[in-house]
PADRENTI-832517 format. One record per atom (N, C-alpha, C): residue number from 1; atom name; x, y, z. Coordinates in steps of 0.05 Angstrom, whole numbers, plus 5000, padded with zeros to 4 digits. Layout:
# PADRENTI-832517
NUM CA X Y Z
...
//
This chain:
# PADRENTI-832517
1 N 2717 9134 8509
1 CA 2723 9106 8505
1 C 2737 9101 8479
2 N 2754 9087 8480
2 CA 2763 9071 8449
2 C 2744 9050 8443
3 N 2731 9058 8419
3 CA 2713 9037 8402
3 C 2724 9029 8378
4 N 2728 9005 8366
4 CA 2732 8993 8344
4 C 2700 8982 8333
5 N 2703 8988 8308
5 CA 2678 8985 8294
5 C 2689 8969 8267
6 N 2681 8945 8265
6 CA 2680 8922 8249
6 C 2664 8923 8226
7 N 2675 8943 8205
7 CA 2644 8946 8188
7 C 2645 8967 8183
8 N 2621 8968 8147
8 CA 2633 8995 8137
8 C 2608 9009 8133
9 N 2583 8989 8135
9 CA 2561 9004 8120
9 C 2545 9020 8139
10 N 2520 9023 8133
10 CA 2502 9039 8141
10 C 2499 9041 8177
11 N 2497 9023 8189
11 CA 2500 9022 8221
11 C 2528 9031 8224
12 N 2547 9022 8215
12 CA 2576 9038 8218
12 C 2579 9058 8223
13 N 2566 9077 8199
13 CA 2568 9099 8195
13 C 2551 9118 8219
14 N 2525 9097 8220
14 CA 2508 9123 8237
14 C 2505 9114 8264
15 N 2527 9092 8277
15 CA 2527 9087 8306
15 C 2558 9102 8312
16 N 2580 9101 8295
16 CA 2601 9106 8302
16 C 2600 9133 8307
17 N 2594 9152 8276
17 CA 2583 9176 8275
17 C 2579 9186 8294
18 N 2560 9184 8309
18 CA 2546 9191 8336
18 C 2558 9192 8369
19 N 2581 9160 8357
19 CA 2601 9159 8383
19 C 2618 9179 8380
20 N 2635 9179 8351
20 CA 2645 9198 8348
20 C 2649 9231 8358
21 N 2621 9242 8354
21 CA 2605 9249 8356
21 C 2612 9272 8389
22 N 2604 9243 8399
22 CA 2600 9249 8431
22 C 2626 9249 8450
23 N 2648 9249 8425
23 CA 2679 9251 8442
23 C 2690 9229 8444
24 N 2686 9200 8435
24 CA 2697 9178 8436
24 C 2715 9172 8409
25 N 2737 9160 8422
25 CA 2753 9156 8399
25 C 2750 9123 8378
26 N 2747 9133 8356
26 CA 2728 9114 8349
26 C 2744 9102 8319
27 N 2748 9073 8317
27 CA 2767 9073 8298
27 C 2749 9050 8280
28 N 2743 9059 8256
28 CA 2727 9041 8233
28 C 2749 9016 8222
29 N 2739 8999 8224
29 CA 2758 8968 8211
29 C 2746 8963 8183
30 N 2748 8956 8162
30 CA 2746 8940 8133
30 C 2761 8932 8117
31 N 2748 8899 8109
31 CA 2769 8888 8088
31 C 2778 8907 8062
32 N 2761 8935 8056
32 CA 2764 8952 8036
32 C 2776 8973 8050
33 N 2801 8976 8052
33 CA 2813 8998 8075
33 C 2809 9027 8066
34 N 2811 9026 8039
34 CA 2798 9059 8022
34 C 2774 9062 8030
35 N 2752 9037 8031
35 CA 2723 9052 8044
35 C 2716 9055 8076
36 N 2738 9040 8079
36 CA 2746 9058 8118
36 C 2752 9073 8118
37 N 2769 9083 8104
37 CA 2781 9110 8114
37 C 2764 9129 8097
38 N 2750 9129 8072
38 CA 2724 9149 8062
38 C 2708 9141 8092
39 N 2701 9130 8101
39 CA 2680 9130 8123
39 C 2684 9134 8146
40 N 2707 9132 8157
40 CA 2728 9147 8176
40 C 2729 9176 8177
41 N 2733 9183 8154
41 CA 2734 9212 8152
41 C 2711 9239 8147
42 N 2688 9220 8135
42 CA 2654 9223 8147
42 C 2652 9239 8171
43 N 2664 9211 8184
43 CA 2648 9214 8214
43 C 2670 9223 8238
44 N 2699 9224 8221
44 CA 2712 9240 8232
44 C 2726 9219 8254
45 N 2730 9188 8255
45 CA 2744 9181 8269
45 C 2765 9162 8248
46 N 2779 9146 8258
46 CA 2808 9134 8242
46 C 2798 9109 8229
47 N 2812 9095 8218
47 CA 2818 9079 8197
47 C 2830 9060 8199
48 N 2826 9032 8189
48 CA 2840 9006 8184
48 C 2835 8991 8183
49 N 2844 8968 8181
49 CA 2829 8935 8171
49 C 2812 8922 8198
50 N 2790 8898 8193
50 CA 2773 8894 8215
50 C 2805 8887 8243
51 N 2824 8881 8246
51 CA 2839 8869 8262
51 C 2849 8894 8273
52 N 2851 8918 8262
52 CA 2865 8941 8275
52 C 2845 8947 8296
53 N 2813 8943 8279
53 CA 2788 8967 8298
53 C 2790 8941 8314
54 N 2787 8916 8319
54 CA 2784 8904 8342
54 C 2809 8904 8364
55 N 2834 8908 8359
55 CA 2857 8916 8371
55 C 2840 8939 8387
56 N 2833 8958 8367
56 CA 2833 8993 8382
56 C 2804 8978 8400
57 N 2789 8968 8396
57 CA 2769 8975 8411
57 C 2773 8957 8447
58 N 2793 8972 8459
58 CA 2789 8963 8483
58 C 2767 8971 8499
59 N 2746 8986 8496
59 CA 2731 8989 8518
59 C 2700 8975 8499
60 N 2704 8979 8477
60 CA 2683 8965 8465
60 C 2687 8957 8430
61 N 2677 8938 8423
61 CA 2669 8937 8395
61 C 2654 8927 8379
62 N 2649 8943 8361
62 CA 2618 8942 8341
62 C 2620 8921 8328
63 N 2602 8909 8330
63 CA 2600 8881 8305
63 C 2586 8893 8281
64 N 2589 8897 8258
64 CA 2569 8916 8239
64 C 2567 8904 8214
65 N 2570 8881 8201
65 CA 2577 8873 8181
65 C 2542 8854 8182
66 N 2541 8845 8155
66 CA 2518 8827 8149
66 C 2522 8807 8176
67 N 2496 8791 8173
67 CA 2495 8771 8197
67 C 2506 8753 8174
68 N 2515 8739 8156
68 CA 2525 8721 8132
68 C 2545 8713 8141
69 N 2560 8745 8146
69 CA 2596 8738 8144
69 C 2598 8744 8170
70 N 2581 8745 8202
70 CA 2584 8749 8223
70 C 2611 8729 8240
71 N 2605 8703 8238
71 CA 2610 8683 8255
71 C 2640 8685 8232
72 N 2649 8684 8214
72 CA 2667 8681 8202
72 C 2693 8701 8205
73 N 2680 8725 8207
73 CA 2695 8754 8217
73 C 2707 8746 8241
74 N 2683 8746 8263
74 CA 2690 8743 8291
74 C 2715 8711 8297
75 N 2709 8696 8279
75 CA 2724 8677 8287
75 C 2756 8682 8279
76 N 2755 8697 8260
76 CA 2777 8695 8236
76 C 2800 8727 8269
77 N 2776 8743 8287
77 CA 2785 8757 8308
77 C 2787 8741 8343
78 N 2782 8724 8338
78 CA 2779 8719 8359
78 C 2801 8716 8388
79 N 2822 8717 8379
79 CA 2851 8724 8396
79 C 2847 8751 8401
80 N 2839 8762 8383
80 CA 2842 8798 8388
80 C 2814 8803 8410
81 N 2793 8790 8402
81 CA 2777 8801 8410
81 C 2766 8788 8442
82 N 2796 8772 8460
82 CA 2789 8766 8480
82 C 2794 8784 8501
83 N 2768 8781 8519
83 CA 2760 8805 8547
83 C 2750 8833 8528
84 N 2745 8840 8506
84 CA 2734 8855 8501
84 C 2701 8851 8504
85 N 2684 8883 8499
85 CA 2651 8881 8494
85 C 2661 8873 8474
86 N 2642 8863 8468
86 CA 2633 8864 8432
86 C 2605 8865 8426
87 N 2591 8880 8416
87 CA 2566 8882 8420
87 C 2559 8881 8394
88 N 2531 8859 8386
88 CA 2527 8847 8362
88 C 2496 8862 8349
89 N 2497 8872 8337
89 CA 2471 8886 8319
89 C 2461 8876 8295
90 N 2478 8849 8299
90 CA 2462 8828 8265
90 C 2439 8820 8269
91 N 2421 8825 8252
91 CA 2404 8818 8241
91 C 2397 8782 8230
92 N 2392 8761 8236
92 CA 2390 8739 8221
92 C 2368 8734 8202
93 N 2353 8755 8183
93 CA 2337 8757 8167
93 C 2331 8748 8150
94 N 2321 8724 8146
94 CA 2313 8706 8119
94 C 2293 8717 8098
95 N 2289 8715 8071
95 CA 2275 8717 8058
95 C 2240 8716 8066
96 N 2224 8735 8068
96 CA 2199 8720 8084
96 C 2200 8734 8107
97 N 2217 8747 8122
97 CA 2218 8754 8145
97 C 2220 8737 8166
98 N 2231 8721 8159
98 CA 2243 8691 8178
98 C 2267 8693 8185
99 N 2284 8678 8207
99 CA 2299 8673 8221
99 C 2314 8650 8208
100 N 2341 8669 8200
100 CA 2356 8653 8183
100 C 2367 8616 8207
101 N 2363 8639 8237
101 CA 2375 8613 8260
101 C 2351 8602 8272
102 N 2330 8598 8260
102 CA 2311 8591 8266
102 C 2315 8549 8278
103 N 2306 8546 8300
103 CA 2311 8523 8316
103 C 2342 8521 8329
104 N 2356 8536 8323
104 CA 2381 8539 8328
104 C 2385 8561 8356
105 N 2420 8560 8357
105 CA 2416 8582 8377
105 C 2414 8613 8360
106 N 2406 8630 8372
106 CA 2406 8653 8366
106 C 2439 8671 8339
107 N 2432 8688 8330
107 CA 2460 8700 8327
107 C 2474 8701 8337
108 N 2470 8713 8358
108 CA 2488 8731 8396
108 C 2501 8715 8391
109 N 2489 8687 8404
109 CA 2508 8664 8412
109 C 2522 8644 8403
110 N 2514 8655 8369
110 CA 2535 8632 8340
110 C 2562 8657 8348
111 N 2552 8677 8348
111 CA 2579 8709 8353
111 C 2593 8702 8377
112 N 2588 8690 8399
112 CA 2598 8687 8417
112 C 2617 8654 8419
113 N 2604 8644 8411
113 CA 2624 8613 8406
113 C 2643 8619 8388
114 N 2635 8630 8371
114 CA 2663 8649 8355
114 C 2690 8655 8362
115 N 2678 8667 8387
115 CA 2693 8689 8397
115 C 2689 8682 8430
116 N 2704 8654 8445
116 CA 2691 8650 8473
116 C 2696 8665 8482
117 N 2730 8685 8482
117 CA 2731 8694 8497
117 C 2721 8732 8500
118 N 2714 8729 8475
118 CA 2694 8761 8485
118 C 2668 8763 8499
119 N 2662 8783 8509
119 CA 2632 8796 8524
119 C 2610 8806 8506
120 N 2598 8789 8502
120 CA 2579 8793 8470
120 C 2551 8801 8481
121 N 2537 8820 8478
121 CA 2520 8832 8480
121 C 2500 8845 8460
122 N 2478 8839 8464
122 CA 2462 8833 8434
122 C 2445 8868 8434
123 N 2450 8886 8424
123 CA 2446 8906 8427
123 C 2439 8923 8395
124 N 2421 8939 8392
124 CA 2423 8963 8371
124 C 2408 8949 8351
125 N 2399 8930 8341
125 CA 2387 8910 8326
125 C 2350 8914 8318
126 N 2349 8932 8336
126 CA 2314 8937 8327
126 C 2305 8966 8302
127 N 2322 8969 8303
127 CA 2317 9001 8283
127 C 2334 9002 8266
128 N 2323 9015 8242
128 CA 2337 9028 8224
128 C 2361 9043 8218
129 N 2382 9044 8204
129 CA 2406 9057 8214
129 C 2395 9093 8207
130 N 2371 9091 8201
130 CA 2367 9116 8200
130 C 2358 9139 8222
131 N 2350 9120 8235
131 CA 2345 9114 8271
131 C 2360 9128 8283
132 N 2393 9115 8274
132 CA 2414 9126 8295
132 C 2419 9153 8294
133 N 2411 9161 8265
133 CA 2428 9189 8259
133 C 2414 9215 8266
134 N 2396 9205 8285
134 CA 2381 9225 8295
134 C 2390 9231 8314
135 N 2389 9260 8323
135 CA 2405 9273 8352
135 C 2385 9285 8366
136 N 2374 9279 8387
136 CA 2377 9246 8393
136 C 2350 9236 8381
137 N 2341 9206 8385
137 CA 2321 9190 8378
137 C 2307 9194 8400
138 N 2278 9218 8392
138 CA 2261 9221 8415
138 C 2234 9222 8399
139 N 2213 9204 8407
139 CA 2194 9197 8393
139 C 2172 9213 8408
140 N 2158 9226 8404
140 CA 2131 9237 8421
140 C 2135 9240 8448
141 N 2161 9259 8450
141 CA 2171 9269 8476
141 C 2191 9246 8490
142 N 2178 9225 8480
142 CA 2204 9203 8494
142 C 2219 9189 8481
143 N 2250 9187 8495
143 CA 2275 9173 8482
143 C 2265 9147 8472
144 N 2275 9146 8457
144 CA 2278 9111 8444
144 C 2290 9092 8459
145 N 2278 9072 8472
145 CA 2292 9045 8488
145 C 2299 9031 8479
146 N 2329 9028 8484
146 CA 2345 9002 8462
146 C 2348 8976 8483
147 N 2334 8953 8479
147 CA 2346 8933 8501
147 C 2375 8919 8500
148 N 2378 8911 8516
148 CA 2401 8898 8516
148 C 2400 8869 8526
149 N 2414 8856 8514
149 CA 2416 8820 8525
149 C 2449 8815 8528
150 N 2456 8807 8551
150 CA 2481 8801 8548
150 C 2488 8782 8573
151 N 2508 8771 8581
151 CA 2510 8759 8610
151 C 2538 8773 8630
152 N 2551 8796 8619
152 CA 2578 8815 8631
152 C 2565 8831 8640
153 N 2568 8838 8671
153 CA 2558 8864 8689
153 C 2570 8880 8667
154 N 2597 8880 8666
154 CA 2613 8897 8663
154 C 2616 8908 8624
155 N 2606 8890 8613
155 CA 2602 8895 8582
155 C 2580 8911 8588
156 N 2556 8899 8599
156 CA 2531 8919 8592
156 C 2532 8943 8600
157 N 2542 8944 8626
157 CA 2543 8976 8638
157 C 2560 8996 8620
158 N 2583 8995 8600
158 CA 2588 8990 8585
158 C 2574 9002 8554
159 N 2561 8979 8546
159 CA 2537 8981 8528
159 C 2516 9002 8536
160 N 2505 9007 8568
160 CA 2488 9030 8566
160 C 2498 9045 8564
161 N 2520 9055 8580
161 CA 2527 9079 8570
161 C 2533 9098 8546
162 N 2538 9077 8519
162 CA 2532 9083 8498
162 C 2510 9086 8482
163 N 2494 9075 8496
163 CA 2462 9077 8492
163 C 2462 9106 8505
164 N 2461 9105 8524
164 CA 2454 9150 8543
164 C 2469 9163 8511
165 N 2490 9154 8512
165 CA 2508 9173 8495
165 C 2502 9190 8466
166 N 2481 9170 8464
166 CA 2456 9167 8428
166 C 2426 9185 8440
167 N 2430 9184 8469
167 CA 2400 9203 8473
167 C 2380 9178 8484
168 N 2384 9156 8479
168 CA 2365 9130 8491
168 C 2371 9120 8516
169 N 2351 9101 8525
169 CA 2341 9102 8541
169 C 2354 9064 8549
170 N 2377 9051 8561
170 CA 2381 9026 8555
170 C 2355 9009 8581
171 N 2354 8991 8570
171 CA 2341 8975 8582
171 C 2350 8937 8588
172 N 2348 8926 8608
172 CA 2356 8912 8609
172 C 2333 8889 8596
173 N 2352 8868 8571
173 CA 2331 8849 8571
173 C 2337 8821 8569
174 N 2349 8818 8594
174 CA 2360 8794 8603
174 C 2397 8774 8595
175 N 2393 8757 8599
175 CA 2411 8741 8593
175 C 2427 8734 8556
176 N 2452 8728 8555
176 CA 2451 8727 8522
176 C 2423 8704 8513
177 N 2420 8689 8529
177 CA 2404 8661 8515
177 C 2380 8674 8509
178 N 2370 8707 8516
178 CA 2340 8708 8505
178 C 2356 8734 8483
179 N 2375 8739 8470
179 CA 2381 8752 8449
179 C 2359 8741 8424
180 N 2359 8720 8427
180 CA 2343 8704 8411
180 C 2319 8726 8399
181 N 2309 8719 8424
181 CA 2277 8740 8427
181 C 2277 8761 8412
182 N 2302 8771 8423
182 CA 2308 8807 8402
182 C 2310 8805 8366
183 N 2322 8785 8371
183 CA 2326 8778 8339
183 C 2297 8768 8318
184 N 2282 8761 8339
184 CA 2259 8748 8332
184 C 2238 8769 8328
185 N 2238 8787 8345
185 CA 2225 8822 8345
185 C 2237 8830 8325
186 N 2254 8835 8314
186 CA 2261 8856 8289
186 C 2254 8835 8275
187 N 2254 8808 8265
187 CA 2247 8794 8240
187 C 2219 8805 8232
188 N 2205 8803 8258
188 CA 2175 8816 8266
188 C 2165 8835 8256
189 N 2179 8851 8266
189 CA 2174 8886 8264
189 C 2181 8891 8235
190 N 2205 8880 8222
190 CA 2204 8889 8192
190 C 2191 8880 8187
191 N 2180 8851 8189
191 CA 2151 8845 8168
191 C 2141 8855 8162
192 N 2122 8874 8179
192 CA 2102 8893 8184
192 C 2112 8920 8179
193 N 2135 8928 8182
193 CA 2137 8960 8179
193 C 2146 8944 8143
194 N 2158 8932 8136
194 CA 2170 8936 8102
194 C 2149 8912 8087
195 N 2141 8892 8095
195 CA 2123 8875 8080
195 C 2099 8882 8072
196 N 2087 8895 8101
196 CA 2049 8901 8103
196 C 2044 8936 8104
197 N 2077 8950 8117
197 CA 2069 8973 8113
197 C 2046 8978 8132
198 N 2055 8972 8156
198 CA 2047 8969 8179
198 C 2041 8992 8206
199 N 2038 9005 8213
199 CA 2051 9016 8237
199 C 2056 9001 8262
200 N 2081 8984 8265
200 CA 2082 8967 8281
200 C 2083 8978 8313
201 N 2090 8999 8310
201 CA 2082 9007 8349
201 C 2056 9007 8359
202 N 2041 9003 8336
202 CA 2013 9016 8350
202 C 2002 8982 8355
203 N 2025 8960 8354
203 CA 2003 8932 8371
203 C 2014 8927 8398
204 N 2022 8950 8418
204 CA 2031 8949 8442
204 C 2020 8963 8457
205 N 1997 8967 8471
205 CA 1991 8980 8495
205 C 2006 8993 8506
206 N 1996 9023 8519
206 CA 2013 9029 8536
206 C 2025 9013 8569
207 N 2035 9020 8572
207 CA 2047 9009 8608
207 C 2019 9007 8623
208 N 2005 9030 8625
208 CA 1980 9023 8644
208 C 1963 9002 8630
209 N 1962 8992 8612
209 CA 1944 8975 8600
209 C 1964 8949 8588
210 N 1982 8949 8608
210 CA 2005 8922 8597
210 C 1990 8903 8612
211 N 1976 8897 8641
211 CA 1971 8880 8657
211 C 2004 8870 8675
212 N 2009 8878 8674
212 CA 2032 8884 8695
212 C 2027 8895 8720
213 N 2008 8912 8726
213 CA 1998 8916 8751
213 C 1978 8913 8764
214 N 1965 8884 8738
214 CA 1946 8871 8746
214 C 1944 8859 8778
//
C-alpha cells in the first residue's frame, strides 16, 4: 500500500516503522522537513511536507500529530485528503485525565468535518507508541486487539489489514459516532496505568465471565 503519514513523533515513527517494515511504501509528512526526512530514513521510508504524505497516501493515511493541531492540519488538507482512509489516533487528553471534547462530538468526528470528504476511522489510540514497536504485540500468548470505529466498508477493511500487518488482531467497534467511547477508554486507561499506577487490564473479566453468554 502507499501510506502517507502526517506527523513526526513517536506513533509516526513506531506505526510507520512497522508498515514500513512489512513492505509498504510509506512516506512521512512535516512542517520540519529535516525531521521527516531524519525520521524517514529511521524507518527507511521517504520524506516531505504534511501535503506531499497526504498526496502519497492513496490507500491510506496516518493522522499522527497532537489532538491540538488535529482539526487545523486536516482542514488546512482537506482537498488532498478527499476519498482517502484517513485513520485518526489522537488522543483528546485533558489535564486530569479528561476529555478535552468532553459534551462535544468526539475527535474522529471534529477530524472528519475537517475533512468531509475523507474516510476517517478512529483507530491505534489505546496504547503506547511503545506498543507498536513490538514485533509483533503478543501479550500472554495472545495478539493485541486494536478496535476500530469508522462508517467506510472499504476504509476499515483497509484499516484491518494494517492492523494483521503489526501482528494484531482488528476488531470491529462500530460506527464513527461511538469513536467517542474509544477516546473515552484511553482517557481511562491512562488515568490508571500513569496517574494511580494501576494495572488497568486486570478490571475486565475474561470472555467466559463477561455475561455475554448469559
Amino acid at each position: 500500500m502507499r501510506i502517507g503519514i502526517v506527523g513526526t513523533g513517536g506513533m509516526a515513527e513506531a506505526l510507520g516503522g512497522r508498515w514500513a517494515r512489512a513492505g509498504h511504501d510509506v512516506l512521512v509528512g512535516g512542517r520540519d522537513e529535516g525531521r521527516a526526512a531524519a525520521l524517514a530514513d529511521r524507518i527507511g521510508a521517504r520524506a516531505g511536507d504534511p501535503r506531499r504524505a497526504a498526496r502519497h497516501g492513496v490507500d491510506a493515511v496516518l493522522l499522527a500529530v497532537p489532538y491540538g493541531a488535529a482539526t487545523g492540519v486536516v482542514s488546512a488538507l482537506a482537498g488532498v485528503l478527499d476519498g482517502r482512509t484517513l485513520i485518526d489516533c489522537t488522543n483528546p487528553v485533558a489535564p486530569g485525565f479528561l476529555l478535552e471534547t468532553a459534551g462535544g462530538p468526539s475527535a474522529a468526528e471534529r477530524v472528519a468535518a475537517a475533512a468531509p470528504g475523507a474516510r476517517v476511522v478512529k483507530a491505534f489510540n489505546l496504547c503506547h507508541r511503545s506498543v507498536w514497536h513490538l514485533d509483533p504485540p503478543v501479550f500472554g500468548g495472545r495478539p493485541l486487539a486494536v478496535p476500530l470505529c469508522g462508517d467506510d466498508a472499504q476504509a476499515l477493511e483497509t484499516v484491518r489489514s494494517l492492523v494483521r500487518d503489526l501482528g494484531c488482531k482488528p476488531f470491529d467497534g462500530g460506527g464513527l459516532e461511538r469513536a467517542g467511547l474509544l477516546e473515552a477508554t484511553a482517557a481511562f486507561l491512562i488515568g490508571l496505568w500513569v496517574g494511580e499506577g494501576v494495572d488497568a487490564q486486570a478490571i475486565a473479566p475474561p470472555m467466559e465471565h463477561s455475561g455475554s453468554h448469559a
